[in-house]
C-alpha positions in Angstrom: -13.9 -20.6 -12.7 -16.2 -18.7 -15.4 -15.0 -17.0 -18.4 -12.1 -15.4 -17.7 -12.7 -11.0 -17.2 -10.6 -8.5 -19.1 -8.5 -8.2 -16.6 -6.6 -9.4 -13.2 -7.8 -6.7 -11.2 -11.7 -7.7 -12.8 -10.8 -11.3 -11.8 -10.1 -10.5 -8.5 -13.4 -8.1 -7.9 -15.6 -10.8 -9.2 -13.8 -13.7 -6.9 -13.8 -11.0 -3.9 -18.3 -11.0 -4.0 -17.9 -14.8 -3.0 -18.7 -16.0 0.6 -15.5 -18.0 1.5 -12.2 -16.2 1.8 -9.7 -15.5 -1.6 -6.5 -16.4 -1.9 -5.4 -16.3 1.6 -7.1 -12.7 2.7 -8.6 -12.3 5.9 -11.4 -10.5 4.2 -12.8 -10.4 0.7 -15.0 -7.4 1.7 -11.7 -5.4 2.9 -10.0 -6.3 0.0 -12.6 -5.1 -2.2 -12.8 -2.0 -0.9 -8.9 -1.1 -1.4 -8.9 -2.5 -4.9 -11.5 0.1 -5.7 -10.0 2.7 -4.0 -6.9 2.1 -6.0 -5.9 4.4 -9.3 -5.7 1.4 -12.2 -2.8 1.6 -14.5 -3.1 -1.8 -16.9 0.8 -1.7 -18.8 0.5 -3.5 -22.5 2.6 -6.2 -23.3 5.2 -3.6 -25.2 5.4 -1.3 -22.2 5.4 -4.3 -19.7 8.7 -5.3 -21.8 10.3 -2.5 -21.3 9.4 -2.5 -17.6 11.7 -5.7 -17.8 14.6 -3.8 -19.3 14.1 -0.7 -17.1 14.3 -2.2 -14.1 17.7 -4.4 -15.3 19.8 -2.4 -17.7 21.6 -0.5 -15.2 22.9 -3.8 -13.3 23.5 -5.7 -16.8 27.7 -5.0 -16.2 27.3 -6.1 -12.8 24.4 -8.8 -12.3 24.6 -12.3 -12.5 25.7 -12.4 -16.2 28.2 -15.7 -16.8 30.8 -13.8 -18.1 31.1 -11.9 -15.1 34.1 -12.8 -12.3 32.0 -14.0 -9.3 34.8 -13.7 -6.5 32.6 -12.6 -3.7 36.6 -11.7 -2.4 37.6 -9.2 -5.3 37.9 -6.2 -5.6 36.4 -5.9 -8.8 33.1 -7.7 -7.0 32.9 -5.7 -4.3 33.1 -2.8 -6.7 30.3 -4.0 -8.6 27.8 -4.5 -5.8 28.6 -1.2 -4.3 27.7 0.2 -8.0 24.8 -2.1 -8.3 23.7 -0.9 -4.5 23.9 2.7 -5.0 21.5 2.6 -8.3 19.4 0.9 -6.4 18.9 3.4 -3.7 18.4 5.8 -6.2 15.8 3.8 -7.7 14.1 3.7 -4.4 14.2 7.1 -2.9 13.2 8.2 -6.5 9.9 5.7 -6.1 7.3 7.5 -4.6 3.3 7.1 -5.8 1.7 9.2 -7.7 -1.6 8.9 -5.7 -2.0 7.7 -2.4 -2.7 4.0 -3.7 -2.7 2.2 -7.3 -3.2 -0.8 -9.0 -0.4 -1.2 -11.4 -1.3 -4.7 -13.5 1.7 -6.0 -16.2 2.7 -8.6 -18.4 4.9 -10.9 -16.5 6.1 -13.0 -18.6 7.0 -10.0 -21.3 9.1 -8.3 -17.9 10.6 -11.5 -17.7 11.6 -12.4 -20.7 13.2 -9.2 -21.4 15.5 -8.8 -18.4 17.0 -12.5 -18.9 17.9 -12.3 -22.0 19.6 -8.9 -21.3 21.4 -10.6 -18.1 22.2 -14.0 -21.0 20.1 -16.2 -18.5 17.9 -18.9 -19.5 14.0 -18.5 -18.9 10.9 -20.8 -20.1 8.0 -18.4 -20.1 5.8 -21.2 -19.8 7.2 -22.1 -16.3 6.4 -18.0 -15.0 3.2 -16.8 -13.8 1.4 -14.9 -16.7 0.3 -11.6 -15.6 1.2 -9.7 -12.3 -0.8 -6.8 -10.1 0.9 -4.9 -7.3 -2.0 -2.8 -4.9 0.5 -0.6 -3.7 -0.5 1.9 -1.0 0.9 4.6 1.3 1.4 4.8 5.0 -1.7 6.6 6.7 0.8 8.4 8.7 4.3 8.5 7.1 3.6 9.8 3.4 6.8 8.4 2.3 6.5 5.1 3.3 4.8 2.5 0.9 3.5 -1.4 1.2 3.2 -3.5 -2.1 0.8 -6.5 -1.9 1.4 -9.0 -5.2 -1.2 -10.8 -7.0 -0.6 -13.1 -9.9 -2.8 -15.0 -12.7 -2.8 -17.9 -15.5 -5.4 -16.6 -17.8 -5.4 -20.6 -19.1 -7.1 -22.8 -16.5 -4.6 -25.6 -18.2 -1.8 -23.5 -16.1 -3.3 -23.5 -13.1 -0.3 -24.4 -10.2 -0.9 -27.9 -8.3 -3.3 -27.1 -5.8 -6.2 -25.8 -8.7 -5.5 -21.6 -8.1 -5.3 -19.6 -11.7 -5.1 -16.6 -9.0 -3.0 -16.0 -6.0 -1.8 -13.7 -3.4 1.7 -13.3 -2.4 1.6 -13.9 1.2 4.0 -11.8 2.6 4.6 -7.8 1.2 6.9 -5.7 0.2 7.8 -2.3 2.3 10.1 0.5 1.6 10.4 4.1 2.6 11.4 6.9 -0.2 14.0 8.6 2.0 16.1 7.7 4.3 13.6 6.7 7.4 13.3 3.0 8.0 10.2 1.5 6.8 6.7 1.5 9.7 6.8 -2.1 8.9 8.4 -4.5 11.2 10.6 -7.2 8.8 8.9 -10.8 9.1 12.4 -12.1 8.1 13.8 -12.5 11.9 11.4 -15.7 11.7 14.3 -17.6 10.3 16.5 -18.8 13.4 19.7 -18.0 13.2 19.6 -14.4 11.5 21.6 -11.7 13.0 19.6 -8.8 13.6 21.5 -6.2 11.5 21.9 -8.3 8.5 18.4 -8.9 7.7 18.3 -9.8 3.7 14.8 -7.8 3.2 16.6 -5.6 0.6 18.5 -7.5 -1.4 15.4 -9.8 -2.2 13.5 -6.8 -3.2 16.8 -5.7 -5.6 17.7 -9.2 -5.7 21.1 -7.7 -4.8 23.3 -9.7 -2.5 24.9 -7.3 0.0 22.3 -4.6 -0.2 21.0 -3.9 3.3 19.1 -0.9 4.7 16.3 -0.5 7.7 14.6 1.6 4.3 13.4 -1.5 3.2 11.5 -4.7 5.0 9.4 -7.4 3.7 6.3 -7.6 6.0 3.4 -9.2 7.1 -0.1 -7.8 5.7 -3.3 -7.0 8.1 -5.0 -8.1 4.8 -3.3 -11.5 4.6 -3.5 -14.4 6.7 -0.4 -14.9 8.7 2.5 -16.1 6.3 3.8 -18.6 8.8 0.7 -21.1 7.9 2.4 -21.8 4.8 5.6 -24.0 5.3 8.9 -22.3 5.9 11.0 -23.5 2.7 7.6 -23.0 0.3 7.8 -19.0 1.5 11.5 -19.0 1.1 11.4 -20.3 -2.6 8.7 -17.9 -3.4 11.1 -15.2 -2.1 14.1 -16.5 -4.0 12.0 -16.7 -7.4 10.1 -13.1 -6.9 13.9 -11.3 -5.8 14.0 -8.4 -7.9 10.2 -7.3 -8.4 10.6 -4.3 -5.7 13.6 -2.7 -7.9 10.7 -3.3 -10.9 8.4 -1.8 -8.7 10.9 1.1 -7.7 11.9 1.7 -11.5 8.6 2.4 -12.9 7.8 4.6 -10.2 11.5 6.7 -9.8 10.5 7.3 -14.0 6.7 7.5 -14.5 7.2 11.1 -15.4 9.5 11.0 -17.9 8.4 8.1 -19.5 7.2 9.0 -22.7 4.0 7.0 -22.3 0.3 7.0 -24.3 -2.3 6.6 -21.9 -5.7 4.8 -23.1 -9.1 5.0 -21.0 -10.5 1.7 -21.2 -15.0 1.9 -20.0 -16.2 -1.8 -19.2 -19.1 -2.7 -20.9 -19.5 -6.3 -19.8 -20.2 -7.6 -16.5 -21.1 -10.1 -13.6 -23.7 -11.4 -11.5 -23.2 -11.6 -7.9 -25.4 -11.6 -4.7 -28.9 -11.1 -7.2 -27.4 -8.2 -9.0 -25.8 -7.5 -12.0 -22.0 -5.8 -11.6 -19.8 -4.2 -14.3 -16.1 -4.5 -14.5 -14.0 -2.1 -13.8 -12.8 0.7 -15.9 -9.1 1.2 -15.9 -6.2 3.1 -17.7 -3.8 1.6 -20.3 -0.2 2.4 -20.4 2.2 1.8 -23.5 5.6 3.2 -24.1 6.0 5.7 -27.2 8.8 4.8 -28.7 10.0 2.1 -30.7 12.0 -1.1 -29.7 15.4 -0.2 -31.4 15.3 3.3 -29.4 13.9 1.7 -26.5 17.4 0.8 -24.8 18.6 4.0 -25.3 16.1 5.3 -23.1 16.3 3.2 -20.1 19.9 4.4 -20.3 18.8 8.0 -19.9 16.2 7.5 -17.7 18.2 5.3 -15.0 20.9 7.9 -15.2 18.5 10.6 -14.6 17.9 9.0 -11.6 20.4 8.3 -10.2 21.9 12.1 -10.7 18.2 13.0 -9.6 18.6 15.4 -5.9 16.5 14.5 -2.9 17.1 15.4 0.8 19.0 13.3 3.0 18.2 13.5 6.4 20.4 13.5 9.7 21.7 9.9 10.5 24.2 7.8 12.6 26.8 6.1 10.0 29.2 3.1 11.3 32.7 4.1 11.1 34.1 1.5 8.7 37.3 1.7 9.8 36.5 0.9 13.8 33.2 -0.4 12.8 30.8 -1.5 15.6 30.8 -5.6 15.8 26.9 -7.6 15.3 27.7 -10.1 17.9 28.5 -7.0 20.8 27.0 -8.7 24.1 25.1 -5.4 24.9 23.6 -5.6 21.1 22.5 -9.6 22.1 21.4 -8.4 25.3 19.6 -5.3 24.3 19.2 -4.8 20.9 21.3 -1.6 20.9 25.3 -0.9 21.4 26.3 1.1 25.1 26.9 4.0 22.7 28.8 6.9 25.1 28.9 10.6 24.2 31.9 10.5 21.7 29.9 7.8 19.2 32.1 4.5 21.1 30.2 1.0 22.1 31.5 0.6 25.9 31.7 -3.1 25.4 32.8 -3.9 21.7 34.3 -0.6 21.1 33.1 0.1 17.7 32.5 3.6 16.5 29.4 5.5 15.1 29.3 9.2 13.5 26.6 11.8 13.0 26.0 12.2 9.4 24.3 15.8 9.0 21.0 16.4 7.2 22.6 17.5 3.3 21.4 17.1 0.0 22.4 14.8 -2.3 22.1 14.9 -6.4 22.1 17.8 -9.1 18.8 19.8 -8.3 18.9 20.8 -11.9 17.1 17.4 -13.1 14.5 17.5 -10.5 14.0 17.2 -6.9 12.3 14.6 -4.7 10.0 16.0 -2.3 7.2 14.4 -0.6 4.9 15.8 -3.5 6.4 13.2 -5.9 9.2 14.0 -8.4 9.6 17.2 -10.5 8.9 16.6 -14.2 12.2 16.8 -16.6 11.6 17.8 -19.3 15.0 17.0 -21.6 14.9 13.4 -22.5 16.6 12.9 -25.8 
């Protein structure tokens, strides 16, 4: 590898000119050509910290902390996950882009570092990746569907992982919808033998939420990636289990991008490359860096995450199990079919569980801002 560039998304630009395939895509050319297409937000290390305590200080009472009861069968527990659920559905239905793609590029480690030691863990940051990029783009057809592709870097060549890469791809992606609709992306997960079809853990890896289930969300396979099932099963599985959580990061900075109070920074590239006989500059981008110092910087994630959550968006019309006759998983019409022999009053003929109509109604004060396909609505009271 030459000198290293100014940034990850530089890195990958120069690699993406070179004749054999990168990090797993099926084209460098494609892949190119959606990098530059995307709107490039680089986040400082201060701001990528606080992306670390954004996305975590809402579960801190609830999440994984060793002081914590974890009695999957309490009460308490089962109280805490449905908490811990709900902000993270308001997290995602708040997440919607800004443009129709961007490059959002972070420090890692900072993130990292941040949320374990406000969930008491333990964390080397010399055993994490350094620095992280998500190309995050919209569905060409539904405009509130979204697909997040992962790319990570070791600036040191010393840190490169055991096969020689300083860059990789993630090779599966990350899918969710910002409403209710279930995601255009069909879940890769139903590779692993055994799973039922309705319990499908797509969301809680991406909230790295146990419990947390909806058709909203999928992890998916990528027409820019080469099929995930090249790499071995348990090597995918790890990399799931170490990256659970980084779609409720995703979903955080995006549900409060426009209340953040932010200083953006244009950054023009002066230096360059050579590839294929010509000379190529890097890439300009945009800096991001939170506005507000460390002691007050809790405070706000406080505000912000319950500004979300309180935030109103449109629920639309929807079939809800009854929980108290609730439709069973292993119905033989469901293993048969795929679907219940649902009759005219919402009963399964065969199992006999029972489904209601849910009418299309809002949900959340309208007074802090609305959701609508056009993004969020600005507030403009943070204090």
């Amino acid at each position: 590898m030459k000198k290293n560039a100014p940034t990850l998304r530089d890195m990958i630009y120069r690699l993406s000119f070179k004749n054999e395939p990168m990090l797993g895509v099926v084209s460098n050319a494609a892949l190119r050509e959606r990098l530059l297409a995307a709107r490039p937000f680089v986040l400082d290390e201060k701001m990528s910290g606080f992306l670390g305590e954004l996305a975590t200080r809402a579960f801190v009472p609830h999440l994984g902390r060793p002081d914590v009861p974890q009695d999957v069968e309490s009460d308490i527990y089962k109280f805490r996950v449905a908490r811990m659920i709900q902000q993270a559905e308001a997290m995602r239905v708040s997440a919607r882009l800004p443009h129709k793609s961007i490059w959002v590029e972070y420090h890692l480690r900072e993130a990292n570092t941040r949320s374990h030691g406000l969930l008491q863990q333990p964390f080397n940051p010399a055993e994490a990746r350094e620095r992280e990029g998500w190309l995050i783009e919209q569905h060409h057809e539904l405009s509130t569907a979204y697909r997040m592709h992962l790319f990570t870097w070791n600036t040191d060549p010393a840190e490169a992982d055991s096969k020689g890469f300083q860059i990789w791809a993630f090779p599966v992606t990350f899918t969710w919808t910002a409403d209710d609709t279930p995601s255009p992306w069909r879940s890769v997960m139903a590779w692993r033998e055994g799973m039922e079809r309705d319990s499908s853990p797509d969301a809680s890896i991406a909230s790295a939420i146990i419990g947390h289930v909806t058709p909203s969300v999928t992890i998916a396979q990528s027409d820019m990636l080469e099929d995930f099932r090249r790499y071995k099963p348990e090597g995918v599985v790890n990399l799931l289990r170490e990256w659970a959580g980084v779609g409720r990061r995703a979903w955080a900075l995006l549900a409060t991008l426009n209340d953040l109070p932010l200083v953006y920074g244009e950054v023009r590239a002066s230096k360059g490359f050579v590839a294929r006989g010509r000379y190529r500059r890097f890439l300009d981008h945009r800096t991001i860096t939170i506005n507000v110092p460390q002691k007050d910087q809790t405070k706000l994630a406080k505000e912000l995450i319950a500004l979300v959550r309180r935030r109103a968006h449109q629920v639309r019309g929807h079939w809800r199990d009854d929980w108290r006759q609730k439709p069973s998983k292993r119905c033989p019409q469901l293993v048969e079919t795929g679907l219940h022999a649902w009759n005219a009053e919402g009963f399964c003929e065969r199992c006999h569980g029972h489904r209601v109509w849910v009418h299309e109604h809002q949900r959340g004060d309208a007074s802090l801002g609305f959701v609508t396909h056009d993004f969020v609505v600005k507030h403009e009271d943070v204090s």
